[in-house]
C-alpha positions in Angstrom: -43.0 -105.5 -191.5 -45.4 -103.9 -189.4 -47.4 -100.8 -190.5 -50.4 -98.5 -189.3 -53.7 -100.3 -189.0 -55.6 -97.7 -191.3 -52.9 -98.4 -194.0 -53.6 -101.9 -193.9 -57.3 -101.9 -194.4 -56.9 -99.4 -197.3 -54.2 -101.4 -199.3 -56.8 -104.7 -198.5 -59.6 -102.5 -200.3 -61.5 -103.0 -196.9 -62.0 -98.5 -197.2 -60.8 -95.7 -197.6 -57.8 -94.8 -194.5 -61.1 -92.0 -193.0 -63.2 -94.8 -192.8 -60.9 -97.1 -191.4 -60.2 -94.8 -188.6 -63.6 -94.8 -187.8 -63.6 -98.3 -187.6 -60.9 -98.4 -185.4 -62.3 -95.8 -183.2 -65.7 -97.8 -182.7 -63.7 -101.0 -181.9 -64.7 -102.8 -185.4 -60.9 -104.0 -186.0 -59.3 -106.9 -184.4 -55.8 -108.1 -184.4 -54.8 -111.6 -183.4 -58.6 -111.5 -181.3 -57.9 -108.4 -179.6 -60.2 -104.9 -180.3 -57.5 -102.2 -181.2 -59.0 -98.8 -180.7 -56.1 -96.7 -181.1 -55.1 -95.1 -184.5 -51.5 -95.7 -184.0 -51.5 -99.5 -183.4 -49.6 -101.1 -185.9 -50.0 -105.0 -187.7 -47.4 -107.0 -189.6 -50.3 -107.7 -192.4 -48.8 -110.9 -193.3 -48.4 -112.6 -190.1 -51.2 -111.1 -188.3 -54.8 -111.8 -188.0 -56.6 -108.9 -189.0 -60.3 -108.5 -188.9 -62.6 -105.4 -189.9 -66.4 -105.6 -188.4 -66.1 -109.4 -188.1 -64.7 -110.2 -191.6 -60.7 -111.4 -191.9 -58.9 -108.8 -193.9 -57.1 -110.1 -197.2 -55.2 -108.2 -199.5 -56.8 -107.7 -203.2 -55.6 -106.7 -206.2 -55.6 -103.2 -207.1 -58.7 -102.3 -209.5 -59.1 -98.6 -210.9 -62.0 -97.6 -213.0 -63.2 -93.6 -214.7 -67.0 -94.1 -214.3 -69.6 -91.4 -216.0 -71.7 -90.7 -212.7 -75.2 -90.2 -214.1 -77.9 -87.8 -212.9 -80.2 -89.2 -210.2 -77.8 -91.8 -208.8 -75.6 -91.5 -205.3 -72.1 -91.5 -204.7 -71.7 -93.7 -202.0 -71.6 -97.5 -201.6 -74.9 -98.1 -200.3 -78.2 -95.8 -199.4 -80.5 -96.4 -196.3 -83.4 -94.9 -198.9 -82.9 -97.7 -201.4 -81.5 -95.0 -204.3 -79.9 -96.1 -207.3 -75.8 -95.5 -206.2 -72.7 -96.2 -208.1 -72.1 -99.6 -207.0 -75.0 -100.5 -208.9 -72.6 -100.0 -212.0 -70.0 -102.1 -210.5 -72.0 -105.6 -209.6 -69.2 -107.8 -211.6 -66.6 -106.2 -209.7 -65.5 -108.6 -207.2 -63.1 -106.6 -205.2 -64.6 -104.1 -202.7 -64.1 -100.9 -204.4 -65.2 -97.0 -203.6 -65.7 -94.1 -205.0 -63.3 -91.6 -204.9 -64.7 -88.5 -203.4 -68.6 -87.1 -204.4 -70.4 -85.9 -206.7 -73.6 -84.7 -206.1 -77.2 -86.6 -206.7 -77.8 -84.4 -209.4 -74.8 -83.9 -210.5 -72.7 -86.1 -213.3 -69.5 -86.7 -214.7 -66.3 -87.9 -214.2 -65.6 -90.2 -211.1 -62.7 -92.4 -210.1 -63.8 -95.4 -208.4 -60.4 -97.7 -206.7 -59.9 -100.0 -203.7 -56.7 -98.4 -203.8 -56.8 -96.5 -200.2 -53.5 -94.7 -200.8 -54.9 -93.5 -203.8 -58.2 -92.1 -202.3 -56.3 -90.5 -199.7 -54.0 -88.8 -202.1 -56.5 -87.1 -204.1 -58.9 -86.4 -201.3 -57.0 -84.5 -199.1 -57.3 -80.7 -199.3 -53.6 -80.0 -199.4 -53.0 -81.8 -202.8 -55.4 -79.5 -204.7 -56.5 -81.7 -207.2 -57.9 -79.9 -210.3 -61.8 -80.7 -211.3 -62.8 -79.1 -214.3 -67.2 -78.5 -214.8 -69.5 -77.7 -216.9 -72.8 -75.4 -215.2 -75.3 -74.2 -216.7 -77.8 -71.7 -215.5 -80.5 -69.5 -215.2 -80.0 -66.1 -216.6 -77.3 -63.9 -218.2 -74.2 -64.5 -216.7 -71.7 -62.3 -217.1 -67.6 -62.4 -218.1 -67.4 -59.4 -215.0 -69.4 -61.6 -212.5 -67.3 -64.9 -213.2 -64.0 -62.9 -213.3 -65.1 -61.4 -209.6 -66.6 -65.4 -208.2 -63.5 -66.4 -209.6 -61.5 -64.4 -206.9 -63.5 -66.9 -203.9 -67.4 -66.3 -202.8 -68.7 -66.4 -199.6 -70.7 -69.7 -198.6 -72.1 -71.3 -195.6 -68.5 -73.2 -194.5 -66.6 -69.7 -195.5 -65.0 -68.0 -198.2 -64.1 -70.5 -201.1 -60.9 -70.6 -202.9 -59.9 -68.8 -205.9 -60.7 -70.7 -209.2 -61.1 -70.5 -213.1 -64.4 -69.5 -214.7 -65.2 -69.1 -217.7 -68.5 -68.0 -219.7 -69.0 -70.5 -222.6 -72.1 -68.9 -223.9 -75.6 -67.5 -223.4 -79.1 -69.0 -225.3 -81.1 -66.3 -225.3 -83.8 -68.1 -225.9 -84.0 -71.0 -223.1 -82.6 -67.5 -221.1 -80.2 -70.3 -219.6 -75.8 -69.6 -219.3 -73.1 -72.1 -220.2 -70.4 -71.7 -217.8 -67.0 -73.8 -217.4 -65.5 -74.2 -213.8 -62.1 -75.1 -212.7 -61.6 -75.8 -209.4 -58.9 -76.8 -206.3 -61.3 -77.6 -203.4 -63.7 -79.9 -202.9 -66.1 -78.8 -200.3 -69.8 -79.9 -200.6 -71.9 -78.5 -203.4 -69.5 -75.5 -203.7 -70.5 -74.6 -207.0 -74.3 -74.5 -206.2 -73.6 -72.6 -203.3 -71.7 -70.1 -205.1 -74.2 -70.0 -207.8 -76.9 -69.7 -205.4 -74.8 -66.8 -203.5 -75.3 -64.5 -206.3 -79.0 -65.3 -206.9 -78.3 -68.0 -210.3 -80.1 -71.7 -209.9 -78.1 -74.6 -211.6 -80.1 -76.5 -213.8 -77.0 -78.7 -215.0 -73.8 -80.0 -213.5 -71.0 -81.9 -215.3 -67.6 -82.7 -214.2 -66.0 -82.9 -217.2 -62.5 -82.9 -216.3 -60.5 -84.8 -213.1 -56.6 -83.8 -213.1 -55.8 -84.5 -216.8 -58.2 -87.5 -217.3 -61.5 -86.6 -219.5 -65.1 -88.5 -220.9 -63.5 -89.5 -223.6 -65.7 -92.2 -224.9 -67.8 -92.6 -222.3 -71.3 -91.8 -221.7 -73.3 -91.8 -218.9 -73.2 -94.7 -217.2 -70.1 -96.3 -218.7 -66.9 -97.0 -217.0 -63.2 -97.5 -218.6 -60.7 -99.1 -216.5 -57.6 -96.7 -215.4 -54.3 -97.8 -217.3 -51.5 -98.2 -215.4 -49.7 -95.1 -217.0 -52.8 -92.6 -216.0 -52.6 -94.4 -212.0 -48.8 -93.8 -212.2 -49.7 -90.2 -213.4 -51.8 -89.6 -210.6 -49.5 -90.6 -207.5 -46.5 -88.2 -209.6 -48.7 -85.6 -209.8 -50.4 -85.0 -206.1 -48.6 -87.5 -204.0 
């Protein structure tokens, strides 16, 4: 049965489905020997030959992992600077997986890290709303009316954010430093420091601490659980 190039290469754990469209669009993807360049061409992936950037596509087994992102590391698969990235965490891993959206450099916490495509795209995409829950803390008195008025959207750089939870966690008066907890729906990049910034408060620490229902529960930084098949199942019920 034939289906959408990009679909293919995400179930094969080539990417994610963005990033096969953009290999599709730069002519990276054969079929049967032939470039394909449109996004709608479609493949029967079991008797066609498919290639992504010179490599025959075969389909792997599905691999899910929570990893605790630590500080000072990148989320991405590779870094032209020669940076420490998640992958690094990963070398046993046979199958080519990804993480699932960002976190920052100096951010840490909870990431999901798949070859699952479908999966990426799912909780990824804007419309789907995916809850992330964080931990911030930073300089200065924060106050209960400040986070109850952020909470209502702030104005950043790529527009006016959308409403989320915050919450003040507590004030030490002594370090003159504020523990605040963050829930939010969006995922735009470094939304929380800009928002903080917006109102004149630098983050000193950033923790995702929460992503949908899953939590750090023994893990530290650095460590990584593998997904069971009842949270994955969870996931696609919940925002698919």
């Amino acid at each position: 049965m034939k289906e959408r190039l990009q679909k293919i290469l995400s179930h094969a754990g080539v990417c994610s489905r963005r990033k096969a469209e953009e290999l599709i669009l730069a002519g990276q993807v054969k079929v049967n020997g032939q470039v394909v360049k449109e996004l709608g061409s479609e493949a029967d992936p079991v008797k066609d030959r498919i290639e992504a950037m010179g490599t025959l596509v075969k389909p792997e087994k599905k691999k899910y992992f929570l990893f605790y992102k630590p500080d000072n590391v990148i989320t991405s698969v590779s870094d032209p600077q020669g940076r420490r990235t998640v992958m690094d965490y990963f070398r046993t891993v046979r199958e080519r997986i990804f993480p699932v959206g960002r976190l920052d450099y100096h951010s840490e916490g909870l990431l999901i890290m798949t070859n699952d495509g479908d999966l990426d795209y799912i909780l990824t995409h804007p419309s789907h709303e995916v809850t992330k829950t964080y931990e911030v803390t930073v300089r200065g008195r924060y106050s209960p009316k400040l986070a109850d008025k952020m909470s209502r959207g702030v104005r950043i750089d790529t527009g006016i954010t959308a409403p989320c939870e915050i919450e003040v966690l507590g004030y030490d008066k002594e370090k003159n430093k504020t523990k605040v907890k963050m829930v939010l729906h969006e995922g735009k990049n470094r939304e929380i420091r800009k928002m903080m910034a917006a109102y004149h408060y630098p983050v000193f620490g950033l923790v995702r601490t929460g992503y949908a229902f899953l939590t750090p529960e023994g893990l530290s930084r650095g460590m990584s659980r593998r997904l069971t098949s009842e949270e994955v199942r969870k996931l696609y019920e919940l925002y698919q």
